[in-house]
C-alpha positions as CSV (number, residue, x, y, z in Angstrom):
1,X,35.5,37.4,99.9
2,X,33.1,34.7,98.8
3,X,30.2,34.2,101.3
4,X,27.8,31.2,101.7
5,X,24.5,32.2,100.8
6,X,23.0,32.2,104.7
7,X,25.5,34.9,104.9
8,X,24.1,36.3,101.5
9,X,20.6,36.6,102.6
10,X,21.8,38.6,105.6
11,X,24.6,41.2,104.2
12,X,24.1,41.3,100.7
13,X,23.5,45.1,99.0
14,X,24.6,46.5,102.2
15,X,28.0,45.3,103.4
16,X,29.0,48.6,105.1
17,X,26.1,50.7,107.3
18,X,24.5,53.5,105.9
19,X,26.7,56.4,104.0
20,X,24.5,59.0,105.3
21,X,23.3,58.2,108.5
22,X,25.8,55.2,109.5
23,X,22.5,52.9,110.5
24,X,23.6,49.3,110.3
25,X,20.1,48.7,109.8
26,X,18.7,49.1,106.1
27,X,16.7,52.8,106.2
28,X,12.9,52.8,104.6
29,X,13.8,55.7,102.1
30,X,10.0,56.2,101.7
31,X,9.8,59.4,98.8
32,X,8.8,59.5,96.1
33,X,11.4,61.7,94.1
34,X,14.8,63.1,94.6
35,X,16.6,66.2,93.8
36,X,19.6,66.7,91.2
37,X,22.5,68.2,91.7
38,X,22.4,70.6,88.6
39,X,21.0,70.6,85.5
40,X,23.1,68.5,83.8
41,X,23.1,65.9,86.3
42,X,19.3,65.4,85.3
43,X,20.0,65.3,81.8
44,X,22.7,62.4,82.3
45,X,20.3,60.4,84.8
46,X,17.3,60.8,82.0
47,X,19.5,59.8,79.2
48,X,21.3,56.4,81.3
49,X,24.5,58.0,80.6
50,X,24.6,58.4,84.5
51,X,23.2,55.6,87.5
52,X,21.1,57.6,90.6
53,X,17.7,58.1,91.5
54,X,15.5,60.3,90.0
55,X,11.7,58.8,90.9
56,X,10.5,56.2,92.8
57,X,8.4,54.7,90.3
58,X,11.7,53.4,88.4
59,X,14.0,52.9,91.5
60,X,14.5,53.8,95.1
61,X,17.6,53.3,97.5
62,X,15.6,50.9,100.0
63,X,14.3,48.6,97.1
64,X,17.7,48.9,95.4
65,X,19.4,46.6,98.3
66,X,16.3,44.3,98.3
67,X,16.8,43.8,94.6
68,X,20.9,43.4,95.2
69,X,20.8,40.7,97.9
70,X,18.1,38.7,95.6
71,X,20.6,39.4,92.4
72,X,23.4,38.0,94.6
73,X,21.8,35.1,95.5
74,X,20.4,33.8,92.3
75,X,24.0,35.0,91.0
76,X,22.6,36.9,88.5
77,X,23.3,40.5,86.8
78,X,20.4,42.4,88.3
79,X,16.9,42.2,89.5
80,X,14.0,44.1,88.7
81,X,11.5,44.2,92.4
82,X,7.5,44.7,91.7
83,X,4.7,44.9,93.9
84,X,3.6,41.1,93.6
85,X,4.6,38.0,92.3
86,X,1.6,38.5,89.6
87,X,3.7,41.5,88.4
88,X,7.0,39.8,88.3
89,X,5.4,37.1,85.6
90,X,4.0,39.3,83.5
91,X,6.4,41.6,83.3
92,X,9.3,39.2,82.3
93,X,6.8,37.6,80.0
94,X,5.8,41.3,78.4
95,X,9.9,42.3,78.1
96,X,10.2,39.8,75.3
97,X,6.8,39.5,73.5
98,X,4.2,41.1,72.0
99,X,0.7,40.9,69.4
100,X,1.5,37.9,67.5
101,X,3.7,36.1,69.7
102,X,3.2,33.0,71.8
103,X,5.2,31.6,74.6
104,X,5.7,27.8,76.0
105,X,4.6,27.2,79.4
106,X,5.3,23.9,81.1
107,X,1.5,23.0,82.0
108,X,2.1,22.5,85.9
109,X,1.5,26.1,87.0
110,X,0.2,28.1,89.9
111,X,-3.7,28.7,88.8
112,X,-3.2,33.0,89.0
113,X,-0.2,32.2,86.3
114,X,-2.2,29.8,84.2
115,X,-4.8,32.3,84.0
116,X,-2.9,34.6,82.7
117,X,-1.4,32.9,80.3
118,X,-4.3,31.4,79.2
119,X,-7.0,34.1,78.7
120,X,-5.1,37.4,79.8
121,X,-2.2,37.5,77.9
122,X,-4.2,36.0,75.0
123,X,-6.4,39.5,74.5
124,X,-3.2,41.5,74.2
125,X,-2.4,38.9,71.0
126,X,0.0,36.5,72.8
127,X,-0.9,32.8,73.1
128,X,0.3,30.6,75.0
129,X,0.8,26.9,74.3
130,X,0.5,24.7,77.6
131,X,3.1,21.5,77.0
132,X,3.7,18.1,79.8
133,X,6.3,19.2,82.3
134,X,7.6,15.7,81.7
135,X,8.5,15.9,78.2
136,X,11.1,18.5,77.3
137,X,11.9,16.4,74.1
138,X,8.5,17.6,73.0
139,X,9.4,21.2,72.7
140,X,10.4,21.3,69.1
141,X,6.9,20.1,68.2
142,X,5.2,23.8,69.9
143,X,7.7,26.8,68.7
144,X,8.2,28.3,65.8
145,X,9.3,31.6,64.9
146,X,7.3,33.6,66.6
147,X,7.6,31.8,69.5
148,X,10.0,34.1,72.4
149,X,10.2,31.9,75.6
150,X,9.8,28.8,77.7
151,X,8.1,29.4,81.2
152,X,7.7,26.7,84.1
153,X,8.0,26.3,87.8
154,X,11.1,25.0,89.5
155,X,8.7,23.2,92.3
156,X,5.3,23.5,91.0
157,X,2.3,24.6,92.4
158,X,0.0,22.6,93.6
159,X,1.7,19.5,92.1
160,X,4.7,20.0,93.8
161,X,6.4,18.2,91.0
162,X,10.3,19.3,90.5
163,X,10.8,20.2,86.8
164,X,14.3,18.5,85.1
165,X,15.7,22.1,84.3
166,X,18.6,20.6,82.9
167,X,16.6,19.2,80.4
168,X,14.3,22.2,79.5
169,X,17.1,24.4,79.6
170,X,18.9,22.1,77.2
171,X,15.4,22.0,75.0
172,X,15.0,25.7,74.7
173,X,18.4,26.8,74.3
174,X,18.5,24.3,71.4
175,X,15.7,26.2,69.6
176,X,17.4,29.3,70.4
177,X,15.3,30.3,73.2
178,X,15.4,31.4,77.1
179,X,14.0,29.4,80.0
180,X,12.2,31.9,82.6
181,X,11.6,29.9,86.1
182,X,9.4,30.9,88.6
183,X,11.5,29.3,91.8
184,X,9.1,30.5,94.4
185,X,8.7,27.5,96.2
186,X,12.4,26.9,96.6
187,X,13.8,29.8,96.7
188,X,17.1,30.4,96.2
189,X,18.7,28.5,99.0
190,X,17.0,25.5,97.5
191,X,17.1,25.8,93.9
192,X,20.1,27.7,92.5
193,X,18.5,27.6,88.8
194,X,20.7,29.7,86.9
195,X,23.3,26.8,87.4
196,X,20.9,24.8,85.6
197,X,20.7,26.7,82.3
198,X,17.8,28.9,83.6
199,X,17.9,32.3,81.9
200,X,15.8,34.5,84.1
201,X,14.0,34.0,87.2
202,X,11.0,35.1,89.0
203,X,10.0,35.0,92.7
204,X,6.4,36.0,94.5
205,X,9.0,37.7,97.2
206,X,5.0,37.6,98.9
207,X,5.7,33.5,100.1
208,X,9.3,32.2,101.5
209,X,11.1,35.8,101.2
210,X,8.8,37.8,102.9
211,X,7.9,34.3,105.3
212,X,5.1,35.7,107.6
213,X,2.1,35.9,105.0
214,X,1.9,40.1,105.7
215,X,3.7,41.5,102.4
216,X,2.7,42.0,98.7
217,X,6.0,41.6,96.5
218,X,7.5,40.1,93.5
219,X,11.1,40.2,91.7
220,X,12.6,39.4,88.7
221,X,15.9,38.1,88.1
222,X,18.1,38.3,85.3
223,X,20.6,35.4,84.9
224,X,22.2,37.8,82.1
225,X,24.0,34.7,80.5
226,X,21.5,34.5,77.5
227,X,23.0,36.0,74.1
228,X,20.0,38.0,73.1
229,X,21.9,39.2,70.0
230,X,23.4,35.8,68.5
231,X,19.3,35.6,67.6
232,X,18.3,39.4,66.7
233,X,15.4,38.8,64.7
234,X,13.5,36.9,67.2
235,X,14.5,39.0,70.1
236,X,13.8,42.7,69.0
237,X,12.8,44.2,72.2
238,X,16.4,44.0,72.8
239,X,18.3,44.2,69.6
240,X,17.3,46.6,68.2
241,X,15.9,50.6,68.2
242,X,13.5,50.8,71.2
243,X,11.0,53.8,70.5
244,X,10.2,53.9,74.0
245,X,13.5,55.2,74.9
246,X,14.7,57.2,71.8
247,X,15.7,54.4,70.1
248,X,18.1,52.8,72.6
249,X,19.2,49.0,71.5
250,X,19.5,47.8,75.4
251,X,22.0,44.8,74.1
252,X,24.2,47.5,72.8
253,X,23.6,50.1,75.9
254,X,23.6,47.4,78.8
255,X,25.2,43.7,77.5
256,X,25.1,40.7,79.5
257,X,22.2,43.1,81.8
258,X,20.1,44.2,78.5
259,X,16.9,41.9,79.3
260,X,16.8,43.5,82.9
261,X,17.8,47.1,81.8
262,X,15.0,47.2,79.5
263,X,12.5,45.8,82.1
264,X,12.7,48.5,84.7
265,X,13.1,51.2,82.2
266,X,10.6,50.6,79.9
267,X,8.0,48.0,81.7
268,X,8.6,49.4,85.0
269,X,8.8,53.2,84.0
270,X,5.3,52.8,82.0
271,X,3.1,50.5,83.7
272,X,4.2,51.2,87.4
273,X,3.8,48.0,89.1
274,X,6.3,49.6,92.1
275,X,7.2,47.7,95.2
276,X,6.6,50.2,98.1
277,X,9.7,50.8,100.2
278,X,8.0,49.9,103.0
279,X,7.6,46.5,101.5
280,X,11.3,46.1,100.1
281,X,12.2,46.8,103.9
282,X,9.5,43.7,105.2
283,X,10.9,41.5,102.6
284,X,14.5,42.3,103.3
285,X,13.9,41.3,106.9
286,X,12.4,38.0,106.0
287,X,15.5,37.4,104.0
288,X,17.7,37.4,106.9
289,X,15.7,34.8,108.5
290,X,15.0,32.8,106.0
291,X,18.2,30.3,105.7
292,X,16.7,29.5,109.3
293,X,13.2,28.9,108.6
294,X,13.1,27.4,104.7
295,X,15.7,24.8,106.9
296,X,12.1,23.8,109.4
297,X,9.6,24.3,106.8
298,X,12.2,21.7,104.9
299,X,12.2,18.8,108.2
300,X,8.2,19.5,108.9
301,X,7.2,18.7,105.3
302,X,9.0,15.5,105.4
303,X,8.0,14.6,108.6
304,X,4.4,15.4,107.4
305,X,4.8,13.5,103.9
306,X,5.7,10.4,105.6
307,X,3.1,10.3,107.6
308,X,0.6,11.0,105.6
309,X,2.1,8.4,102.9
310,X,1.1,5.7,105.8
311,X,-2.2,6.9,106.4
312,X,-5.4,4.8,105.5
313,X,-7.8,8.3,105.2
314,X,-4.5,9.0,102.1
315,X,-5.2,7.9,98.8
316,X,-1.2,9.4,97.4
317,X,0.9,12.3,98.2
318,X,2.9,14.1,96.1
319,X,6.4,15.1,97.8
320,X,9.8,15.2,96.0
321,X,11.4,14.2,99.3
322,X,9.6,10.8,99.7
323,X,11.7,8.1,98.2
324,X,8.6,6.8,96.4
325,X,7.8,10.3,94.6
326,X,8.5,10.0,90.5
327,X,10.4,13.3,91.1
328,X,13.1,12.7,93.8
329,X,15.6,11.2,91.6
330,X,15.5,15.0,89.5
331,X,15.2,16.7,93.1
332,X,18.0,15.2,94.0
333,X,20.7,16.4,91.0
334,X,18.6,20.0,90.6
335,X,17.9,20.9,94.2
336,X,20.8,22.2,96.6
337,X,20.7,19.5,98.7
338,X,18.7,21.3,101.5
339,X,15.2,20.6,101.4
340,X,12.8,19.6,99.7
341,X,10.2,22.1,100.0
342,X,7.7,23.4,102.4
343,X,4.4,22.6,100.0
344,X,3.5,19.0,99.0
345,X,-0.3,17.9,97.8
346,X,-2.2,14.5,98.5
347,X,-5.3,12.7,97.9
348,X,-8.3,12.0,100.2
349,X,-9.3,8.8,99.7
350,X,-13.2,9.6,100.6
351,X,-12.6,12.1,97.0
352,X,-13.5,15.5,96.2
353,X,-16.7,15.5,98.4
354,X,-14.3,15.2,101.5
355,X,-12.3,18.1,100.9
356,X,-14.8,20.5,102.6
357,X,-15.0,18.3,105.8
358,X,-11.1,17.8,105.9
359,X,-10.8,22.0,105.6
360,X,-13.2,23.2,107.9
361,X,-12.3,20.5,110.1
362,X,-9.1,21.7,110.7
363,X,-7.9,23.2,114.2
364,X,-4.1,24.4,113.9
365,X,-3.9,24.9,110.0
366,X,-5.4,27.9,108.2
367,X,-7.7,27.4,105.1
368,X,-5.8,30.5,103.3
369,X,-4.6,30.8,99.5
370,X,-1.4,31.5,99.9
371,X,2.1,29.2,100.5
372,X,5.7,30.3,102.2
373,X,4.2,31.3,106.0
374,X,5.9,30.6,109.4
375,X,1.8,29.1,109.8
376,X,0.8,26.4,108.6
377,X,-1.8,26.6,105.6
378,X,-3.9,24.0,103.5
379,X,-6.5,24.5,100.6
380,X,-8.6,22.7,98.1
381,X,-7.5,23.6,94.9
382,X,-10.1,22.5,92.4
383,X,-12.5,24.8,94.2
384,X,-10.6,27.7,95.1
385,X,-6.7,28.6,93.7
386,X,-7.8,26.6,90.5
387,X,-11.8,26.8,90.1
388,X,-11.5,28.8,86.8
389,X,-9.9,25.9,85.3
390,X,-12.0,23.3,83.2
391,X,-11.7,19.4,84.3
392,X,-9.4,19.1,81.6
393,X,-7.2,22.3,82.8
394,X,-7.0,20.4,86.1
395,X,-6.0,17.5,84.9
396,X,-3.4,19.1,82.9
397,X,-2.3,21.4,85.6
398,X,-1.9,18.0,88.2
399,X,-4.8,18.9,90.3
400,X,-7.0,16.5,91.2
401,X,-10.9,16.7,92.0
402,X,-9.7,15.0,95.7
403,X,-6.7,16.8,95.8
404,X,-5.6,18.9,99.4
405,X,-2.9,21.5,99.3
406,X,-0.6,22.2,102.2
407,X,1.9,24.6,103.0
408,X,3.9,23.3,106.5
409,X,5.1,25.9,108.4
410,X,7.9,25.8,111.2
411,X,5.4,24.8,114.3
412,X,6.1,22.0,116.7
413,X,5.6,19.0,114.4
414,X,3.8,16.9,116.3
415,X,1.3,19.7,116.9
416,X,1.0,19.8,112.9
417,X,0.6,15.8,112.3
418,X,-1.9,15.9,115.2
419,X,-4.3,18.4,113.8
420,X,-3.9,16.6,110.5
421,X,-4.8,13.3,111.6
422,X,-8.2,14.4,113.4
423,X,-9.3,16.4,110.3
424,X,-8.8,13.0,108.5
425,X,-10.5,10.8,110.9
426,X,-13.9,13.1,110.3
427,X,-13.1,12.5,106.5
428,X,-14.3,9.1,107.0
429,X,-17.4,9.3,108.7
């Protein structure tokens, strides 16, 4: 059968109970190796000619459903789980490139990613060359043939702008290259991107998924709908002899799932950013609940946009779901129709100095880096999330010196405008 995807997040990786010990429940398989059943059974599992476990650092059967039910509801070909969102970037950044490559990244992105981009990546030999989220008719003018990828953010963060990914997808596959999303703020009951031309996705599983603000975690998600091989030459990770695994050409070994293949047995295997099975089992559980909750976080953060939109202490907010916001006419044909998002940013109009009173003024919000909680959560980005950014960074980046933050949770609404409006009333003296 064909189920929604609210039925998806719930059942998806484990229809029947457990084989083994008939628990309807998803067990915590927490070891860290397992045993074979012979000899030659090893050699088959080392070699890929067989699928099983064999040690926790490249799969485990806990994580395996975790990365199942987020396959199935991207509709991809597989997913590749890691122990943070952090880990998911750079690892589907690191499956494609290397010294003497550059990526393009869509300039509106989370500050951690930017950094990396920016200085990290760049003292491993791989640049990265920032470009206006706006202007996907500008691509052209930033690859060339070194270039391996286009990165951005289905709802950006802080900006909460909506990217057309329609457009970008159209722009890179053009030029022969993939579009990697990060679709953390949607999620993807919000954003299905792959139906968008989006190639592969990436979550920080830590925000919406996991939805209580308690668990480290990060996925990747192949679409596996990109034809690595019709461009072999600029894609050789894939296409050709891999001398990490005795010389395996993944697009010949694993097709339509050669990107993914290649990230958990090479990236994975070496560099061992593992999620814990502990933590596959949190973030499954939030997955259950979260066609329930993204649904409030959705109704407060438009009931909250509004308001503030009204409000003299506001100088703008940015919101795809107000009917003033540059971005709701692309919401509206990308987006599923659901929500627009639980994080939106505005202005205060008393500027940057404000920002300090309006935080620590606050009674029912937390002042907390971090978005996707059941609480409520607001920050000043310029001097915390995006400090290592210059001025003109910030300005690239959509953040504002006066700029606030918030991530609405799935409180009692009029508890959330409340606190909101007496933290802006001290803003003005």
């Amino acid at each position: 059968m064909t189920y929604h995807l609210d039925t998806i997040a719930i059942h998806a990786g484990q229809e029947e109970a457990d084989t083994a010990t008939n628990s309807r429940a998803v067990p915590i398989y927490q070891t860290a190796a397992y045993t074979f059943n012979d000899t030659q059974h090893a050699v088959d599992l080392f070699a890929l000619r067989t699928s099983g476990n064999i040690y926790s650092r490249l799969s485990n059967p806990t994580t395996d459903i975790f990365e199942a039910r987020m396959t199935a509801l991207e509709g991809g070909v597989g997913a590749l789980a890691t122990a943070s969102g952090a880990a998911a970037v750079t690892y589907a950044i690191l499956n494609l490139t290397g010294a003497g490559d550059n990526i393009v990244a869509l300039s509106t992105l989370y500050g951690g990613t930017y950094a990396l981009f920016a200085h990290t990546l760049a003292q491993y030999g791989i640049q990265a060359r920032f470009i206006d989220a706006t202007k996907p008719d500008d691509l052209a003018r930033h690859v060339d043939s070194k270039t391996k990828l286009v990165f951005g953010e289905s709802i950006g963060n802080p900006a909460a702008n909506v990217i057309d990914l329609d457009a970008w997808s159209a722009a890179a596959h053009e030029l022969g290259l993939p579009l990697i999303v990060d679709n953390t703020v949607p999620t993807p009951l919000l954003a299905q991107v792959f139906d968008h031309g989006a190639d592969v996705s990436v979550h920080a599983a830590t925000k919406y998924i996991g939805g209580t603000g308690t668990t480290m975690g990060g996925v990747v998600v192949d679409s596996g709908r990109f034809d690595w091989a019709a461009n072999s030459e600029r894609f050789p990770a894939l296409t050709k002899p891999d001398s990490a695994y005795h010389g395996t050409v993944w697009t010949d070994l694993a097709g339509a799932a050669a990107y993914i293949t290649r990230a958990r047995t090479v990236l994975l295997r070496n560099t061992g950013a593992i999620l814990a099975p502990w933590n596959s089992w949190l973030l499954l559980q939030g997955l259950e609940s979260l066609p329930v909750r993204i649904e409030r976080h959705c109704t407060n953060a438009l009931a909250v946009a509004q308001h503030l939109e009204s409000h003299p202490g506001v100088a703008w907010v940015n919101y795809s779901g107000l009917d003033s916001s540059p971005y709701k006419v692309v919401a509206d044909r990308v987006l599923t129709g659901r929500g627009y998002g639980g994080i939106m940013s505005f202005g205060l109009k008393a500027g940057r100095a404000a920002g300090a009173t309006f935080i620590d003024s606050l009674e029912l919000l937390s002042h907390v880096a971090n978005i996707g909680d059941t609480k409520s959560l607001a920050i000043h980005p310029a001097t915390t999330t995006h400090s290592q950014l210059s001025d003109a960074e910030l300005t690239e980046a959509g953040v504002t010196p006066e700029a606030v933050r918030l991530s609405i949770g799935i409180e009692y609404i009029d508890d959330i405008i409340a606190d909101l409006d007496q933290a802006l009333t001290k803003t003005r003296g």
